[in-house]
N, C-alpha and C positions, 0 to 999 in steps of 0.2 A: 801947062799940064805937068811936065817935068818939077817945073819947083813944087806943084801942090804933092806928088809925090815924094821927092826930095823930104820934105816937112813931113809927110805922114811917117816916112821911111825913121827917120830924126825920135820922132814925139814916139815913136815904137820903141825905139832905143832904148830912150830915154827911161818910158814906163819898165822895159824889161833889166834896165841898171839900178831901176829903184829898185824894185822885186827882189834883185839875187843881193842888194843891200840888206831890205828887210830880215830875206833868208841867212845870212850873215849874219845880223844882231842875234838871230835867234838863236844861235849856237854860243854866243859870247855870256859867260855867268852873270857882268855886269848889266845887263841889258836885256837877256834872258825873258824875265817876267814883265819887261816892260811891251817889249813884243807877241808877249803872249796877250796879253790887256788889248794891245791894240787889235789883233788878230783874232779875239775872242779864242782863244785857243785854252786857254789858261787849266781846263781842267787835264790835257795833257800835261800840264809841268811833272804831274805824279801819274797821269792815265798811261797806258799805250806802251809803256816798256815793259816785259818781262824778264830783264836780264839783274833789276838789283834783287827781284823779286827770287828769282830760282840759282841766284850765285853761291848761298848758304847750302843750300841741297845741293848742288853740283859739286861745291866745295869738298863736303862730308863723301861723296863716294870716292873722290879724288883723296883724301886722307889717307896717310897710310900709318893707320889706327891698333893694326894687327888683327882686328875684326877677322871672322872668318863667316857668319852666316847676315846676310843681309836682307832687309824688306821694306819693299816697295809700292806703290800702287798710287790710289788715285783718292781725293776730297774725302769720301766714306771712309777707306781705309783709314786715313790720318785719323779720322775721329778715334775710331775703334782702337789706334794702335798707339794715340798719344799719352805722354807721360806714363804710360805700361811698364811696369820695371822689369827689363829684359835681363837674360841670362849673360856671366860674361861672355864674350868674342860675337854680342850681335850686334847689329846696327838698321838703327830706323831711320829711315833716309822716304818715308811714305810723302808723298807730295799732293799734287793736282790732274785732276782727268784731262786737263787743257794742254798737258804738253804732249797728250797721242801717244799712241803705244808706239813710236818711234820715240818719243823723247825717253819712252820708259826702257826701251832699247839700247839709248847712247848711256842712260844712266848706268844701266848692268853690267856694259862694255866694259864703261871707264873706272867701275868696281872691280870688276875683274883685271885690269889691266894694273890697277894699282893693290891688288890684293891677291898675291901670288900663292898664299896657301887657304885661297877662302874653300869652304865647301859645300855650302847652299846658298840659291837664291829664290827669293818667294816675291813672288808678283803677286798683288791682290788687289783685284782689276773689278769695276762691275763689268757686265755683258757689252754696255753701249760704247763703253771705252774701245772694249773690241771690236766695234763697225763703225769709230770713230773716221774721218776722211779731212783732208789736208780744207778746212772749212776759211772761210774769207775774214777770220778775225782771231776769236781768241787764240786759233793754235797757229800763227804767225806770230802773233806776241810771249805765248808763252811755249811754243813750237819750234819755232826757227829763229827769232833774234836768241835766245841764250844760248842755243846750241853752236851758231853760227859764231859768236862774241867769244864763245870757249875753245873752238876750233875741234868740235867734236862731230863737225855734219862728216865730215872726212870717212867716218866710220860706217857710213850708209849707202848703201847699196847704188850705185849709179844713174840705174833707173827708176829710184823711186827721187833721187833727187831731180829728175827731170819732170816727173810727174809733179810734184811741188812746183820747179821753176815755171811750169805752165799757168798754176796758180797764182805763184806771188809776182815771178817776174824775173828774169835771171839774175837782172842786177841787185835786186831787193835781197837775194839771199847769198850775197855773195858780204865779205866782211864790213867790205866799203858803203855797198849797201844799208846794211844795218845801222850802221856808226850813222849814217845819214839820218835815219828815219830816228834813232833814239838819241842823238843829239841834239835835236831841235822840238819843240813842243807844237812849231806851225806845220813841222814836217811828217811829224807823228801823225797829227789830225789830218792833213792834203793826205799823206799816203794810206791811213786806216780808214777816212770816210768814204778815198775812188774805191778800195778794196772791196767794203761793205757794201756798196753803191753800185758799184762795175764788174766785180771779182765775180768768177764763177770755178763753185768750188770743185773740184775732182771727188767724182761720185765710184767707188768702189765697185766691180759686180764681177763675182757675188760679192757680199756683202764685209766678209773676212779676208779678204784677199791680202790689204794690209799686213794686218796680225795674220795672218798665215805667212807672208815673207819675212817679215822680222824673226817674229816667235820662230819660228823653223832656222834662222841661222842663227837664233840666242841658243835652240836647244843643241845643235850644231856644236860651237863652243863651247859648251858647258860641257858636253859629254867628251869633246874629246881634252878635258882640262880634270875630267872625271868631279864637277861640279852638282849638287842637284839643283834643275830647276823645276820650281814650285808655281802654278797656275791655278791661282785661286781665286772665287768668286768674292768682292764686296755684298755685303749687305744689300737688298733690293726690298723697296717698298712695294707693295700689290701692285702699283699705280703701272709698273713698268713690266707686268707679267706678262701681260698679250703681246707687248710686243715682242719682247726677247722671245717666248714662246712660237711665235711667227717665225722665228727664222732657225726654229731647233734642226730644219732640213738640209738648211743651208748649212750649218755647223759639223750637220754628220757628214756632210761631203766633204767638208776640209778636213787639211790635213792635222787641224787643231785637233778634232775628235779622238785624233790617233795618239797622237803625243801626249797629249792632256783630257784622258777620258774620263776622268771623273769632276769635271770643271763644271759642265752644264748642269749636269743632275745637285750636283753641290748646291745650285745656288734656295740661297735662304731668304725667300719672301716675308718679310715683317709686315705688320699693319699697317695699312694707311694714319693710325693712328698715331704711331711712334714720330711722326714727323710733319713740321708744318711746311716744309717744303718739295714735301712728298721724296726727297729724294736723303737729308743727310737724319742724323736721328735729332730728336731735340726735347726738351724739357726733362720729365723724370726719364728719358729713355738716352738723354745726354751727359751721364755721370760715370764716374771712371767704376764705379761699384756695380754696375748695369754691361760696360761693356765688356767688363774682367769676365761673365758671363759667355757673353758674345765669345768671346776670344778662346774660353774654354770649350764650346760648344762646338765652334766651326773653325777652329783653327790649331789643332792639340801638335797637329803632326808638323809645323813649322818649329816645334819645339823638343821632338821626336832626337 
């Protein structure tokens, strides 16, 4: 009985020395894609990291450009505000909904830290970004590994990094963590498919509690830096009325209502027509001639 244990003990070893070998190739560039082939893993070699992905926009608030008004926001935004020829001292730094109105938080920080005479910032957020929640996929990838890889989590509130750690895992959002998961394309996929599979996400209530703690120590900062900040709605297709409308009760209870009362009523419902994805704009309604429009209609005073 001892030897058949003995052996079983052995042939355990053995399978778990090949394993942290395999996990080893995976991290080696030599070998890299050989391992991913074998592991079926291979559409991580470019999936699953969001850090080459959001280093350009990190980069750009970290510049010290002399900029002094900056804008920000989410997928819509970009459409609306790309290639827009902006006036001197501003900067478009507009990104993705996927890195949370925290990510849009450290972005503002690390603007302001590195732009000691800025004097506006415009957030141009749709509604959903703001009842966004620490969710079991994209905002880990585009959430917490770049933020974490840049050493900008530092700037967030204690216990909202706890409320994450509950989510991802402590070790996952700690440096060593990350380096783990986006070093390796076997490691990407074991760690984002348990998440997606196993994760359960941190559900907000209410619904703005989030973006009530951020936004409330961005306006914090700003004001005593005598900065403005600007809280403005994205573009919203019909498709998304009822809902955001559903929670116009919950919004007058926060503290957003106060700070930023003309955010809600602002927002500009477009057609379902304008877009095939119900949500960014597209065909004749995706030209810079259409959104120069847009941009004059619902956005004058970011230029004020």
């Amino acid at each position: 009985m001892r030897l058949l244990i003995r052996k079983i003990l052995i042939y355990i070893l053995f399978v778990l020395v090949f394993l942290a070998g395999i996990d080893v190739l995976s991290f080696q560039p030599a070998t890299r894609e050989f391992v991913a082939k074998l592991t079926a893993s291979e559409e991580y070699l470019k999936d699953g990291s969001g850090i080459l992905d959001a280093q350009p926009y990190i980069e750009k608030v970290k510049a010290e450009d002399g900029s002094r008004v900056l804008i920000l926001g989410d997928s819509i935004a970009r459409q609306v505000f790309l290639d827009y020829p902006l006036p001197e001292g501003y900067v478009n730094d507009v990104y993705i909904a996927a890195i949370g109105i925290t990510g849009q938080y450290l972005m503002a920080l690390e603007y302001l830290e590195h732009h000691p005479d800025a004097e506006a910032i415009n957030l141009v957020v749709h509604p959903e970004t703001l009842m966004s929640t620490f969710d079991t996929h994209y905002r880990y990838v585009y959430g917490v590994m770049p933020f974490v890889a840049n050493d900008m989590m530092r700037n967030l509130d204690p216990e909202l990094i706890r409320k994450m750690e509950k989510v991802y895992g402590r070790f996952f959002m700690s440096e060593r963590g990350v380096r783990f998961v986006d070093g390796s394309p076997l490691n990407r996929k074991l760690y984002l498919t348990f998440l997606t599979l196993n994760g359960k996400e941190y559900v907000p209530d209410p619904i703005y509690r989030i973006s009530e703690e951020v936004l409330g120590d961005l306006y914090k900062v700003c004001k005593e830096r005598g900065v403005t900040l600007r809280l403005l709605p994205s573009p919203s297709s019909e498709f998304y009325r009822e809902k955001i409308e559903s929670t116009r009760t919950q919004w007058e209870e926060s503290t957003l209502s106060e700070l930023f009362p003309d955010y809600f009523d602002s927002i500009w419902y477009f057609p379902n027509e304008y877009t095939e994805d119900l949500t960014h704009f597209s065909g004749e309604y995706y030209t810079r001639k259409f959104l120069n429009t847009v941009i004059e209609d619902q956005y004058p005073m970011i230029f004020e």
